[in-house]
C-alpha positions in Angstrom: -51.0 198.6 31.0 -52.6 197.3 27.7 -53.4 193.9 28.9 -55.7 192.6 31.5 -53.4 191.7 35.0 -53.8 190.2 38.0 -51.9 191.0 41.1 -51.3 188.1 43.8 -51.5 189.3 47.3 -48.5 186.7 48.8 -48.8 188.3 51.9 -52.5 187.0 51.5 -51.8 183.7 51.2 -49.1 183.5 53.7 -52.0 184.7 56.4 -54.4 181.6 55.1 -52.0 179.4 55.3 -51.4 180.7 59.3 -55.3 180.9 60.0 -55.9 177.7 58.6 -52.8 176.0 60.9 -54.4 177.5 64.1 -57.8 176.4 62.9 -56.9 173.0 62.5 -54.1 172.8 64.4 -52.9 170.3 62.1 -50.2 170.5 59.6 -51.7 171.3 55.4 -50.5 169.9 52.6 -51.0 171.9 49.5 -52.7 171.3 46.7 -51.0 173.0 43.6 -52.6 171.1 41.2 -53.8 172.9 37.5 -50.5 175.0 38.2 -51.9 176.0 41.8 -55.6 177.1 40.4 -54.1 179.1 37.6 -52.2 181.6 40.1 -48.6 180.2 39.1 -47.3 176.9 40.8 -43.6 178.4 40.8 -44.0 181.3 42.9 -46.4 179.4 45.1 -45.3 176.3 45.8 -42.2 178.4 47.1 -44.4 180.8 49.0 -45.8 177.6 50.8 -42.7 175.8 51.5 -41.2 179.2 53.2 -44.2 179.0 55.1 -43.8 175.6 56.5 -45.9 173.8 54.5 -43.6 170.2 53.6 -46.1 168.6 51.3 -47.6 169.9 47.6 -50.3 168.1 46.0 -50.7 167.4 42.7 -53.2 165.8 40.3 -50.3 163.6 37.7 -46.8 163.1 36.6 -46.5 166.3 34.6 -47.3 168.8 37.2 -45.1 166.8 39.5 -42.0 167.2 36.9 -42.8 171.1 37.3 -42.0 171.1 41.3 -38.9 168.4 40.9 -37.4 170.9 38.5 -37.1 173.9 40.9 -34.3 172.9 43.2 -36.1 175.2 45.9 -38.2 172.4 46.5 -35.9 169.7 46.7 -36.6 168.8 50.0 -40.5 169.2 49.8 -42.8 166.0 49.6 -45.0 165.6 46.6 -48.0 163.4 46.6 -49.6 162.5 43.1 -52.8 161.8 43.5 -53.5 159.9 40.2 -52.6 156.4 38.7 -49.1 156.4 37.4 -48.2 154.6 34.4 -45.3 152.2 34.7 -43.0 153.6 32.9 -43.8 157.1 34.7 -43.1 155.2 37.8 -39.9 154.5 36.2 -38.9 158.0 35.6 -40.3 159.1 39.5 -38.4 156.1 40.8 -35.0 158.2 41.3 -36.6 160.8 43.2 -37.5 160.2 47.0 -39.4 162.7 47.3 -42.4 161.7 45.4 -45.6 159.6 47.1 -47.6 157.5 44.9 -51.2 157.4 45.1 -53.0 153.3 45.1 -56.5 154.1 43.7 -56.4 150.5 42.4 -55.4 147.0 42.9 -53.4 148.0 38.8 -52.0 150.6 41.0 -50.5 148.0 43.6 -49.1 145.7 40.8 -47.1 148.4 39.1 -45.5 149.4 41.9 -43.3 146.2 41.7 -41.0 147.7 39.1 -40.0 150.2 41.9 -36.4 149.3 43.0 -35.8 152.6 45.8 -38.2 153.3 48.5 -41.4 155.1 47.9 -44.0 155.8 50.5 -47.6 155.3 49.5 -50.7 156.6 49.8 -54.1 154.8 49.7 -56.6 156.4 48.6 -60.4 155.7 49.4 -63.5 156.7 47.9 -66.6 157.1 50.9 -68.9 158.7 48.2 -67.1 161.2 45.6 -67.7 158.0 43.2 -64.2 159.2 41.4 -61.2 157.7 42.6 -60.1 155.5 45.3 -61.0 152.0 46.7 -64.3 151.2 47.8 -64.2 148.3 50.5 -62.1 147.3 53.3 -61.5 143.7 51.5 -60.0 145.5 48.8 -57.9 147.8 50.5 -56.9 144.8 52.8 -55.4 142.9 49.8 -53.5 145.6 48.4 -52.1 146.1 51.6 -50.8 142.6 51.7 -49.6 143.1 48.4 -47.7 145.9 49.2 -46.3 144.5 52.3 -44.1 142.5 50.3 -42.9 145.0 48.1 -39.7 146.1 49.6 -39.6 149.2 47.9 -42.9 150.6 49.3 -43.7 152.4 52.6 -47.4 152.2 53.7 -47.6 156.0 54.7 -50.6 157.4 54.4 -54.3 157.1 53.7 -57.1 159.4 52.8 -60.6 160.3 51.1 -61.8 163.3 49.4 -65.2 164.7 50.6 -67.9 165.7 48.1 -70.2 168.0 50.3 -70.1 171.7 50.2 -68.9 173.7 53.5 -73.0 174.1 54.6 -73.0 170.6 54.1 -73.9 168.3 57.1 -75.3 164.9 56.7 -73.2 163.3 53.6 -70.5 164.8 55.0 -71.2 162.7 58.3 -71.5 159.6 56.0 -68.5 159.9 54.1 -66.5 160.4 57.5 -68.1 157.2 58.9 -67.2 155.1 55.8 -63.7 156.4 56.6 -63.2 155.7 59.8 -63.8 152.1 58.8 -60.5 151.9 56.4 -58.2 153.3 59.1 -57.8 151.0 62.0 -57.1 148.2 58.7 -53.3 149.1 59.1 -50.5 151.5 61.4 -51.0 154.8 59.0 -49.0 157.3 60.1 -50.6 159.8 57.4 -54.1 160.3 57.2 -55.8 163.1 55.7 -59.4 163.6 54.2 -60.2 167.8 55.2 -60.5 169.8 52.4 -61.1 173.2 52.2 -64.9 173.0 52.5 -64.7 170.6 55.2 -63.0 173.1 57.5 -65.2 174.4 60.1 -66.5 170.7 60.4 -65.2 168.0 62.9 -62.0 167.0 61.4 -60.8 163.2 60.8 -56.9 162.5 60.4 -53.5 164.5 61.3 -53.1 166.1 58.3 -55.7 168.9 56.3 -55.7 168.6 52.4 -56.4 172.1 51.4 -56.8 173.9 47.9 -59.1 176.6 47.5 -59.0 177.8 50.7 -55.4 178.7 50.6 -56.1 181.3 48.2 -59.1 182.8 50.3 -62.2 181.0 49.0 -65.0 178.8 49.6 -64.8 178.3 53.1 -66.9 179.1 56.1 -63.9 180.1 58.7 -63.2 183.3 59.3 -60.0 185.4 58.8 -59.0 184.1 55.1 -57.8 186.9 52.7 -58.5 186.4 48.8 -55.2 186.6 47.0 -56.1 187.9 43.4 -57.2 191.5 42.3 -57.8 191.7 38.5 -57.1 194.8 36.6 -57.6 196.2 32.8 -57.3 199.7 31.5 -60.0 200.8 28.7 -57.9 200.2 25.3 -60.6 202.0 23.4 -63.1 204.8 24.7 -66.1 205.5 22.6 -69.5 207.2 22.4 -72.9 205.2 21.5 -75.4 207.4 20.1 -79.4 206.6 21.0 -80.6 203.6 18.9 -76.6 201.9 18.0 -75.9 198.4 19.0 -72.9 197.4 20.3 -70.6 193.7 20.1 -71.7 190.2 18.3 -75.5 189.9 17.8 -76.2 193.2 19.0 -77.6 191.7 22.4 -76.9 195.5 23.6 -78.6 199.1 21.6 -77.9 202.8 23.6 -81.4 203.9 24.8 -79.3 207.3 24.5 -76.0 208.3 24.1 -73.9 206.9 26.1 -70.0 206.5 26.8 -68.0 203.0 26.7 -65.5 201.6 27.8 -63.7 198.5 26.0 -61.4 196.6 28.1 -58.4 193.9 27.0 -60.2 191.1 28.3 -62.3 188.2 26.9 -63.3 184.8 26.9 -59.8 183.9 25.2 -58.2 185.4 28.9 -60.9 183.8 30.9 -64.1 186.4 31.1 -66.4 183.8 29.8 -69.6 184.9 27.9 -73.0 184.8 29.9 -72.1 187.1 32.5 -74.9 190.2 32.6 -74.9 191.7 36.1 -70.9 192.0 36.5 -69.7 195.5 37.6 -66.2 196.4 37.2 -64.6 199.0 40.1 -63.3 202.2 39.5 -62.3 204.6 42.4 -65.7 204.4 44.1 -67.8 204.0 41.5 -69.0 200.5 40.1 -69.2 200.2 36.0 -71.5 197.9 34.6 -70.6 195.0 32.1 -72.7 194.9 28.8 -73.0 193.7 25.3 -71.7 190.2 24.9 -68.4 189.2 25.9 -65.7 189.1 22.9 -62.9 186.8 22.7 -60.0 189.4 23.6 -62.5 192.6 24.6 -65.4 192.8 26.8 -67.4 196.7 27.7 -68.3 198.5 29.9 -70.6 201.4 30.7 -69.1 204.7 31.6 -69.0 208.0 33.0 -67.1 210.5 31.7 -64.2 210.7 34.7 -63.4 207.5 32.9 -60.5 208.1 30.8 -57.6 205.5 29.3 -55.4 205.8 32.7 -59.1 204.7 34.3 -57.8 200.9 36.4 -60.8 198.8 36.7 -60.8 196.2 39.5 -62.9 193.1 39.2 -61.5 190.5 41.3 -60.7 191.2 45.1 -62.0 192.5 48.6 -65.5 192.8 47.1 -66.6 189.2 46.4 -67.1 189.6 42.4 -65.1 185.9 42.4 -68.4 184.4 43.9 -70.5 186.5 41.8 -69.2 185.4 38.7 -68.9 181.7 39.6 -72.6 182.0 40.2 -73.7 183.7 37.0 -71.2 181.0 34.9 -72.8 178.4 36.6 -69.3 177.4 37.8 -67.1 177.0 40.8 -64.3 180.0 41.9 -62.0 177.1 41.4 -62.8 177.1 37.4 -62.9 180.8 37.8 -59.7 181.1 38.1 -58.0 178.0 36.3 -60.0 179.6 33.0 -57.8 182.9 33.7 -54.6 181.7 34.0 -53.0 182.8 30.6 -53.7 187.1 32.5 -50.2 188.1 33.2 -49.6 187.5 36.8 -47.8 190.5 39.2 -46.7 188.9 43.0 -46.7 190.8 45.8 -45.1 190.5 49.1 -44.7 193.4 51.5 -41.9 192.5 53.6 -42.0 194.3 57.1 -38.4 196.2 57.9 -36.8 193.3 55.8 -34.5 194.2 52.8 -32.7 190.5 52.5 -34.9 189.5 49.4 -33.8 192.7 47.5 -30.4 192.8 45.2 -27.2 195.2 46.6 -28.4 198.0 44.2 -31.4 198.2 45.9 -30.6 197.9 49.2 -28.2 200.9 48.8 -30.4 202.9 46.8 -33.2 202.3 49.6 -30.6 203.3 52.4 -29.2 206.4 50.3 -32.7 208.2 50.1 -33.9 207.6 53.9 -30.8 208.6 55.0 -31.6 212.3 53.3 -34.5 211.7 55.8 -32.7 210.2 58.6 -33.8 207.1 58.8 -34.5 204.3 57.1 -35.8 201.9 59.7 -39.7 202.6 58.7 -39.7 200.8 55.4 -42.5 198.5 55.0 -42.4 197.2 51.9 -40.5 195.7 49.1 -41.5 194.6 45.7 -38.4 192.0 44.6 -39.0 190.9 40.9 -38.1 187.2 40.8 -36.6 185.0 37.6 -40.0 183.9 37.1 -41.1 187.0 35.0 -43.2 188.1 38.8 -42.7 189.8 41.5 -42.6 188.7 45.1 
């Protein structure tokens, strides 16, 4: 393994997606948006759909085009959350599947050149200040424009909290200044809980969910992050006491010392500014130093580090939130900044061989059969056309 990869945990995210049902007890749609956080859209959006999940979410007409393109998702809703142009309405008319978003009376108008059935969304902004309408007048004409639009369906409505998942009192506010848009028409859609707005008092019979869905920032219990990050040293080398070490020399050996440089930069998503990340290898923790390059970043080692050595960054052990923290950013960014690290997808698949091919399936039977049985396997990696495997 010369490069940096990350493996995807499906069976992870197929768990969430079950935690979050029984939490809610309302049905998710799926937000895939930013090609599903950087984890792969592909292999995602399928992983959802197999999982029940009958709406994706994404953020405009070209992620959109992705999902209409996979025929395994033919039969999957897709809401677009931002303003279309018209002649992107144009191109979405022939598909049936696809739910405009109204974030503007613009957005009402160009709906007119529609000539199938659509169904719509509205959206309303309580407080995020970004997108949506703001008072019930407004959102009462569009209606009435829409209502004579025979090519529209008023579906759905729904609002997007600001408010982190401690969050209380503007969360409160933002609900109230919904509740006063959805008794202005018969919507049989409404949605406005995201992923930090879990464990709070839910409005609407359906949960918007992103980040959550993946294992992160949230408060409920019993979600499993999906991503585990791995690099092998490409280079091993000795530091003798008083040599620097990387751009600017920010780091010099107070003795000799051992490093470890890894394949992976700010170029693959390691951004510089991070000082107190440890990297995880066997039991041992490895500390980050010297500035971050744009394809290497180093490490301080031992010498039972050698260039089979797997470093973990990214998993069961929280480092996501750490380095959100020390980049100042959100886990979301986190891992939208690494999504050009090859991704691996795993799926272990309990006494279940149907996703494997015949060669497979007879080479499995063939050597448990030496063993007499074959009825204890419990796990199958299945490599898909997408480059992964699941």
């Amino acid at each position: 393994m010369s490069n940096p990869q990350m493996i995807i945990n499906m069976n992870h995210l197929i768990n969430n997606i079950n935690v979050i049902k029984k939490k809610t007890k309302t049905s998710i749609m799926a937000i895939v948006k930013s090609d599903a956080y950087g984890l792969g859209v592909k292999i995602i959006a399928r992983t959802l759909v197999k999982s029940g999940v009958n709406y994706l979410v994404v953020n405009n007409a070209k992620e959109a085009k992705v999902l209409l393109q996979d025929n395994a998702l033919k039969d999957v809703f897709i809401l677009i959350l931002s303003s279309l142009k018209v002649e992107e309405l144009e191109e979405f008319d022939q598909f049936l599947q696809v739910i405009f978003s109204v974030n503007n009376t613009q957005d009402a108008h160009n709906l007119s050149i529609l000539k199938t059935k659509h169904f719509v969304h509205i959206a309303i902004d309580t407080g995020m200040n970004r997108m949506g309408l703001k008072t019930t007048s407004e959102v009462e004409s569009i209606i009435q424009i829409l209502s004579l639009n025979d090519c529209v369906i008023i579906d759905g409505i729904y609002t997007h909290f600001a408010s982190s998942a401690d969050e209380y009192q503007y969360y409160t506010y933002q609900v109230e200044q919904f509740k006063r848009f959805i008794d202005l028409y018969p919507f049989k859609m409404i949605h406005s809980a995201n992923s930090a707005s879990l464990a709070k008092p839910l409005v609407g019979n359906y949960v918007r969910i992103g980040i959550a869905l993946y294992g992160y920032n949230t408060n409920i219990k019993g979600l499993k992050p999906v991503c585990y990050l791995y690099a092998k040293p490409i280079n091993l080398l000795t530091l003798e006491p008083g040599e620097y070490l990387g751009y600017d020399m920010t780091y010099q050996a107070p003795e000799k010392v051992k490093v470890a440089v890894l394949p992976i930069g700010y170029n693959e998503g390691l951004l510089q500014g991070i000082s107190n990340i440890s990297w995880k290898y066997k039991n041992n923790e490895f500390k980050q130093i010297a500035r971050t390059c744009m394809n290497h970043s180093f490490l301080l080692v031992n010498d039972e580090v050698n260039y089979n050595s797997c470093f973990n960054l990214l998993g069961n052990n929280n480092k996501i939130y750490q380095l959100a923290d020390e980049l100042s950013c959100s886990v979301h960014q986190v891992l939208c900044q690494m999504s050009k690290i090859k991704k691996i997808y795993f799926k272990r698949v309990e006494n279940d061989l149907s996703h494997t091919n015949q060669y497979r399936i007879q080479k499995s039977r063939t050597s448990r059969k030496r063993k007499g049985s074959y009825q204890n396997i419990n796990f199958r990696i299945v490599r898909t056309k997408w480059g992964g495997v699941l």
